[in-house]
N, C-alpha and C positions, 0 to 999 in steps of 0.2 A: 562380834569380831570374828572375821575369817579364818581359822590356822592355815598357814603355810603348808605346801607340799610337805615340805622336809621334816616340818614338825609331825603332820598327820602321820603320815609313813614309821617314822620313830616311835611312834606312840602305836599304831597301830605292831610293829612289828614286836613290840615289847610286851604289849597286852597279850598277844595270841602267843607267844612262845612263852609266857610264864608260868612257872610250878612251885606250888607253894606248899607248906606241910599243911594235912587236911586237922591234922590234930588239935590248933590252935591256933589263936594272934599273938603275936607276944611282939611287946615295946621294946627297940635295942635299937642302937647304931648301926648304922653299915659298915661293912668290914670291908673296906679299901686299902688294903695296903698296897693292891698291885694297882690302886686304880682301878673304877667302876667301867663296867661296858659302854655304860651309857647314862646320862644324869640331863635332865632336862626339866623344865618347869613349863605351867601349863595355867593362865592368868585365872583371876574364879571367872566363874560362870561357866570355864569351858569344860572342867573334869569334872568340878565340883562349884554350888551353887553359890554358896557362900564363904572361899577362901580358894587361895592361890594354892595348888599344889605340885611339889616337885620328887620326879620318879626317879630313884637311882637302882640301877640293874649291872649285878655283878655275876657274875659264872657261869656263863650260857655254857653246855655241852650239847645242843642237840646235833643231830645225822638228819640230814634233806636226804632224798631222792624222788626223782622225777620218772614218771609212769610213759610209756609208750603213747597212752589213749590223753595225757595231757594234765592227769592230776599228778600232786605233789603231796608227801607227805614226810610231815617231819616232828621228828621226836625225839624225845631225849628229859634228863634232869629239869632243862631250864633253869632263869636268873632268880638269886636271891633278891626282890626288891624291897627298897626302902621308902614307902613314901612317908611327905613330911608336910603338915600345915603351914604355910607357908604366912598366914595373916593371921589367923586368929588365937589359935593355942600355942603355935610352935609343936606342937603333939607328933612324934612320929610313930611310925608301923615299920616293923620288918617282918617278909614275910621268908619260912625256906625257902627252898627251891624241893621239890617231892616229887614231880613230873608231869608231862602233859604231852598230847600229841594232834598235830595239827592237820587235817587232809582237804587239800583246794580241789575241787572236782572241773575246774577249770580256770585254764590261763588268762581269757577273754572276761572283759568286764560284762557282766556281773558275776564274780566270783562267788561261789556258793564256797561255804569256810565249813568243816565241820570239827569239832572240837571234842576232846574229851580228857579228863584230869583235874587237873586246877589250874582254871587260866583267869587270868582279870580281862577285862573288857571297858575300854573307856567309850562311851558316848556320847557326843559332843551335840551341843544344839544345832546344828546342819544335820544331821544325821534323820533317817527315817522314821528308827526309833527315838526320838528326840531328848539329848541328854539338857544338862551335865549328868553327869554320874558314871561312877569308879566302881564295878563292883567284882569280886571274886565269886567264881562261880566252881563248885566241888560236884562234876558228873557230864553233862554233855550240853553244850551248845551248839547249834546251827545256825548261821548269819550269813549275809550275802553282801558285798560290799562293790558299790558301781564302781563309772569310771575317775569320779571326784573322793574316791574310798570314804564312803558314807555308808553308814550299816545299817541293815533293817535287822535286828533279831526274831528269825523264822521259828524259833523253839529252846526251850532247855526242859533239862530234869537234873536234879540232886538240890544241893544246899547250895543260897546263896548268902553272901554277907556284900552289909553295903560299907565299901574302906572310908566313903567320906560321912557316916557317921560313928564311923569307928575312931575317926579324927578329929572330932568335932567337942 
């Protein structure tokens, strides 16, 4: 199954801005009182292999700025997200928010992405690196994402944790 533009973009723009505390996982509701930034689900196979998962992202602060020579970079806190098993345990994750910073070294597809913090990265079966999988990443990623935002993961380094068997 294909995702949609809007979904991809959502997802994608919710993975690379998010910061999480590197300290631990810890099980809790989302805290919506004002209403989430963003809440969307994601059918299985596409995040995760075996179960439907739905992302809920609360308290973006980060600051963009855009460079002369065409890169972007952006940083800040980032969303508390919540994700939640959707078929099989019901089991949810909330993660902090603790920071991350995002730098596109270009506007033109293939976007080279580089990463560093705590960001999650969702990888879907179209993608280069061929998902599903949902994973938090604690140190530096580098990804390139064409013009169908499909991601090759070029590198990382620090700790990773995988949230769909943290959910599982």
């Amino acid at each position: 199954m294909k995702m949609s533009r809007l979904i991809r973009r959502c997802a994608a723009a919710a993975v690379a801005a998010v910061a999480i505390v590197a300290a631990g996982l810890t099980a809790a509701t989302p805290s919506v009182a004002a209403g989430p930034d963003f809440d969307f689900s994601l059918p299985a196979g596409q995040a995760c292999a075996d179960f439907g998962l739905r992302i809920i992202g609360v308290g973006d602060s980060r600051q963009v700025r855009e460079f002369r020579d065409g890169s972007v970079i952006s940083a800040g806190k980032g969303f508390t997200l919540t994700f939640i098993n959707l078929d099989n345990t019901g089991k949810t994750l909330t993660l902090q928010s603790n920071g991350s910073v995002e730098k596109k070294t270009s506007l033109n597809p293939p976007n080279t992405v580089q990463l560093a913090g705590h960001n999650v990265i969702i990888l879907f079966p179209t993608d280069i690196t061929p998902g599903p999988s949902t994973t938090l990443y604690v140190g530096s990623v580098v990804y390139t994402a064409d013009a169908n935002n499909n991601f090759t993961i070029l590198s990382h380094s620090g700790r990773t944790t995988d949230i769909c068997a943290a959910l599982s």
